[in-house]
N, C-alpha and C positions, 0 to 999 in steps of 0.2 A: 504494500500500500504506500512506503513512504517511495516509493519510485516513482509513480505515480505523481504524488503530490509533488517532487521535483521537476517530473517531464512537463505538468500543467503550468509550474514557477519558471520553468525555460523560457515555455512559449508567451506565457501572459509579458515576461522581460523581453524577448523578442518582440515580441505587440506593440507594447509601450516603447521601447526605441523606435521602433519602423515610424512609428508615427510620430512622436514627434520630432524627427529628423525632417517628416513630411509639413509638418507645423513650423519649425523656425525658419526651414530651409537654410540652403546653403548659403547665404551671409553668414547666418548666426553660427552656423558651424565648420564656417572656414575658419575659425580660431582653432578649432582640435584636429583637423585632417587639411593636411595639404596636399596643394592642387596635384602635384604631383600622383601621390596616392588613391587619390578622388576618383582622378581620370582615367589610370590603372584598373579600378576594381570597377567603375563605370562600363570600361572595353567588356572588362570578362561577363557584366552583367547583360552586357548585351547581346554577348553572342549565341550564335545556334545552339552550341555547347551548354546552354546556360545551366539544366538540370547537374548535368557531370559535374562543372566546374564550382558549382552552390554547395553541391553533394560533399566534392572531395575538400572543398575547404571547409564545412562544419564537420565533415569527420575525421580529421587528422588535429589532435591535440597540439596545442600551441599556438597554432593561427589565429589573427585577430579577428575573430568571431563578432564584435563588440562594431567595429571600425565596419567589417562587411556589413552589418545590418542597418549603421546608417546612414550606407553611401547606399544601400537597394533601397535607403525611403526616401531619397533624393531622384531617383529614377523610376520607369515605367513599366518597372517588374509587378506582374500581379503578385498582388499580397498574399491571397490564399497561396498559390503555386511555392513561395518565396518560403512562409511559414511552415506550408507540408514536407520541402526538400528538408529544411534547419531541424526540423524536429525529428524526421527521423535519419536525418544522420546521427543525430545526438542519441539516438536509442543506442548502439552497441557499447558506446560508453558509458551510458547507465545500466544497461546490464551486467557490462562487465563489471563495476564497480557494487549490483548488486551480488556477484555469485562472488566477486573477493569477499564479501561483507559475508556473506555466509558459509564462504569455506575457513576463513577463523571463527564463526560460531562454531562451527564443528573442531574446528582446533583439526582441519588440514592445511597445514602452515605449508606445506611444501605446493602444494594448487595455489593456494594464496597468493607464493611467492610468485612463483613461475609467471601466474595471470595481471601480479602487480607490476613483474619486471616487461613484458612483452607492453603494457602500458607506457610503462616508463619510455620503454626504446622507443616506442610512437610520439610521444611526448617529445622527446630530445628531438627526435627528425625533424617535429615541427617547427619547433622554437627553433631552432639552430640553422635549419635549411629554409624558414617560411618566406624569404626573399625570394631564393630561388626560385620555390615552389610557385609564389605569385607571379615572376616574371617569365620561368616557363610557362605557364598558362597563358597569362598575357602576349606574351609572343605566339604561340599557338595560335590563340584564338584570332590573333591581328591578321596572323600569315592565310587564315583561314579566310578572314572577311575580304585580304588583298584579293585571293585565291580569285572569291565570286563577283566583285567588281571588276576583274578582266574578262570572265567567263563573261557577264554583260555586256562589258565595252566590246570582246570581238564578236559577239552576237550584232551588237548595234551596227558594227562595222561591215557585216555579210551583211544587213538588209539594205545599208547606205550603198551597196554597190551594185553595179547592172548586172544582170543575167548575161552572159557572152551568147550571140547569135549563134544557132547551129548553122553547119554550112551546108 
């Protein structure tokens, strides 16, 4: 039960961020995220990818969770969509941290460990690598959207030109 009342404390703090980031808008919270970062996590929110890239950043411990949910209430992500990816990425972390919680009730320290330390090492990746991890995305997702605005432009480009007469 108390999992529960956490995953419902995630989402209700997700809520209340999304929105009022949508309330002060970006004046008010160009104080805390710069442009730089804004515009970054802006790209990844808008791309085709969008699901994956929501996904894999609320499920990798360390990443700024906090910073993604109030640059997606500054943009044209639907909310429901936005809320259903965060929360359940956020589920195998709460599981996990429920069955560590109960493999020390049981006083199996050695489950415990195992499941606290494969934590941990998810943990350090994020924190340690979360650059990375944004700017490979980022660049992905850019290379991705260059990709289909030339797929357009040479589309554009064969209808701008004449059919060659048969002879």
């Amino acid at each position: 039960m108390g999992t529960l009342y956490l995953l419902i404390g995630l989402l209700i703090g997700s809520v209340l961020v999304f929105y009022i980031a949508r309330l002060l808008g970006y004046p008010v919270l160009r104080a805390f995220i710069p442009q730089a970062k804004f515009d970054k996590f802006r790209v990844l929110l808008k791309s085709r990818k969008f699901d994956l890239i929501v996904f894999l950043l609320f499920f990798l411990p360390g990443l700024p969770k906090d910073l993604l949910t109030y640059v997606a209430g500054l943009t044209y992500v639907p909310p429901l969509k936005f809320f259903l990816l965060a929360t359940g990425a956020r589920l195998p972390a709460l599981f996990g941290s429920v069955i560590i919680g109960a493999n020390i009730q049981e006083q199996d320290y050695l489950t415990a460990a195992l499941l606290m330390a494969g934590a941990l090492f998810l943990f350090l990746v994020g924190y340690f690598y979360k650059d990375r991890i944004i700017d490979g995305l980022y660049e992905w997702s850019a290379a991705r959207a260059r990709g289909r605005s030339k797929k357009k432009e040479g589309k554009r480009e064969c209808l701008k030109k004449k059919p060659k007469a048969i002879p």
